[in-house]
N, C-alpha and C positions, 0 to 999 in steps of 0.2 A: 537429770535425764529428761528429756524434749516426750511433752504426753498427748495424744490426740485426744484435745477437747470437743465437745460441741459445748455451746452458751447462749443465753437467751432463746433458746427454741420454744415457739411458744405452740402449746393443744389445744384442743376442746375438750371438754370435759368427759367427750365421747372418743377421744382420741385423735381427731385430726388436725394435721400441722397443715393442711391447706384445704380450701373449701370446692365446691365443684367448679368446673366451664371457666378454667383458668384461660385468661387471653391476654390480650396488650393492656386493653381496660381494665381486667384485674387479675394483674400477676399472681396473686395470691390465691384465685378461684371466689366465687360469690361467699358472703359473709369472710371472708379470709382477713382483712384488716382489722376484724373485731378482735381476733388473737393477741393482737398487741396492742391495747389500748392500754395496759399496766407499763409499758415502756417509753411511748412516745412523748408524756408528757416529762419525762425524767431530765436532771439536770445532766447524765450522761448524752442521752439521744440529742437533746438540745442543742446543747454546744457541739455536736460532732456535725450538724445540720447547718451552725450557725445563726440559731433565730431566737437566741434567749438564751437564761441560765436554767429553767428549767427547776421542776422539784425535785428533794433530796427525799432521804428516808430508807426503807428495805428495799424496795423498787428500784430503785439507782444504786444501791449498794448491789445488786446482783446484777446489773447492767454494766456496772463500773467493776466485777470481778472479771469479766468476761473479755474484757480490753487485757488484763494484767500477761505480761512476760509471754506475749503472742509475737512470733517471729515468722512466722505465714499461715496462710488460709488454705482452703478446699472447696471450691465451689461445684455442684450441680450444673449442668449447661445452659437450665431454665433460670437459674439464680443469675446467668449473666445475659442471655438473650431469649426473647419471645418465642423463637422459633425449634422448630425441630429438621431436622435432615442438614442439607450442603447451606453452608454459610448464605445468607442470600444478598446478604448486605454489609460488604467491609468496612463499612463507616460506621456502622454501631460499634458503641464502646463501653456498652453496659447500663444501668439502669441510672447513674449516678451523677452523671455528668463529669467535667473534665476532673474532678479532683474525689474521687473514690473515696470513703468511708474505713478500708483498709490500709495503708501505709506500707505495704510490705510486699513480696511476692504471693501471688495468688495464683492459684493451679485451679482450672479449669477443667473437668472430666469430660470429653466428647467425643466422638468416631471422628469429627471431622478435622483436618491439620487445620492450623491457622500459626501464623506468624504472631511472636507474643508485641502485647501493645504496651506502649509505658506511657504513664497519665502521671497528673498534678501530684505531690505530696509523697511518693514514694511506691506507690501502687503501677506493681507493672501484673499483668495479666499474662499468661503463663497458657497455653491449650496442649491439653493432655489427650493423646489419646490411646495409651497400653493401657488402661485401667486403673484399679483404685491404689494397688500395689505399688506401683508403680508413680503412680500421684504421691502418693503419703512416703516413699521414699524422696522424691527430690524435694519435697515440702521442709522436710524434717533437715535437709541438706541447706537449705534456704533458710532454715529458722536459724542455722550454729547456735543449738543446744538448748534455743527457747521454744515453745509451744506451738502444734501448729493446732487452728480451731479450722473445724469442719462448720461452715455456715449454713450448708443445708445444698437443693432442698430435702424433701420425708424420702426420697428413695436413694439418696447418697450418702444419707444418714444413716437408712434400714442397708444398704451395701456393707457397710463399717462398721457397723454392729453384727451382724450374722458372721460376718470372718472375725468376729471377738476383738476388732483394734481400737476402737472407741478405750481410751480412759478413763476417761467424766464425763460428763454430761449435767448440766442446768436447765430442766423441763420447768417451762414456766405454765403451769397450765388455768388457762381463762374461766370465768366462769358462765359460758357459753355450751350450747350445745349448737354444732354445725349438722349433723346427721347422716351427710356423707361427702366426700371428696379425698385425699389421701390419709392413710390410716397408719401413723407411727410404727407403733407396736405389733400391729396384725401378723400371725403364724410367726412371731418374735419370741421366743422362751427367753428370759432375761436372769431367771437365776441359774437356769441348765450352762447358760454362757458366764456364768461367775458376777453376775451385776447386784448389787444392794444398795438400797437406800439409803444413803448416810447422813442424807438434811435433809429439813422438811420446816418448810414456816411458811405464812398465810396473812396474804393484804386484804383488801377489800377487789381490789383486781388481779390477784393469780394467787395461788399456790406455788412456790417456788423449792422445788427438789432439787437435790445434789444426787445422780447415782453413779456409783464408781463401780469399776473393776477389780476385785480380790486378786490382793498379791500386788 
């Protein structure tokens, strides 16, 4: 049965998956790319980049779980353009350039329509705009019967979890304190919503938790 994952999400130790005065300069908000410095060097992210083989070990084993039996994605608006409101610019095509990091169909959550785009490797780009219900339906349609992972960003996540659809989840959480910018978990009850911690193990750069859904 097809389960909505999230994978490699990575916190601060204070809770945030992104840091503050996110922009073009830094998608992620100030301090934001510190979150993932236990991924980048990994022989998963490497090769999916192209620029080496990259180290192995725990780190790349929960980078490389995250890949397994994914049949589509879910994207945030901001996870694919800088902007907010009407489209302002049809020629952007995402953060990635012509050949996307994803391979599959990718569903877009946004108010505004767009025409879906189809890029290098298999990744066509998909803009949703009824909602998250409605996302994770044609995703799950698009997967035939494999997984769809929710990529982020913290409030598409926090969306997904409050309506209890989240299946699993892999918090990798850094050993950083960011102090403010978006906050995962915030006003989130996680065992009221049936979630428990099922793994838990520890690098030198993250903590890496499996939490799943009861039942």
């Amino acid at each position: 049965m097809s389960k909505l994952r999230v994978a490699s999400f990575s916190i601060s130790i204070d809770g945030f998956g992104a840091g503050p005065n996110q922009s073009l300069q830094n998608p992620i908000g100030e301090g934001g790319m510190s979150l993932h410095e236990w991924v980048l060097p990994t022989r998963t992210f490497q090769r999916m980049h192209g620029t080496g083989s990259g180290t192995t070990g725990i780190d790349d084993d929960f980078a490389a779980r995250g890949f397994n039996n994914i049949g589509a994605w879910i994207l945030g608006r901001n996870m694919f353009d800088p902007n907010r409101g009407a489209w302002p610019d049809m020629n952007w095509k995402g953060w990635w350039g012509d050949n996307p990091p994803y391979h599959t169909p990718v569903f877009v959550l946004t108010h505004h329509p767009r025409e879906p785009i189809a890029m290098e490797g298999g990744t066509t780009f998909h803009f949703v705009t009824d909602g998250i219900a409605s996302a994770l339906e044609r995703a799950k349609q698009a997967a035939n019967g494999m997984d769809v992972r929710v990529g982020g960003g913290v409030e598409t996540i926090r969306q997904y979890l409050r309506a209890g659809l989240i299946d699993e989840m892999h918090i990798a959480v850094a050993p950083i304190l960011l102090g403010s910018g978006e906050h995962l978990f915030s006003g989130i009850d996680l065992p009221a919503l049936g979630y428990y911690c099922a793994e838990h193990t520890s690098t030198p750069k993250a903590t890496h938790m499996i939490i799943r859904k009861k039942g």
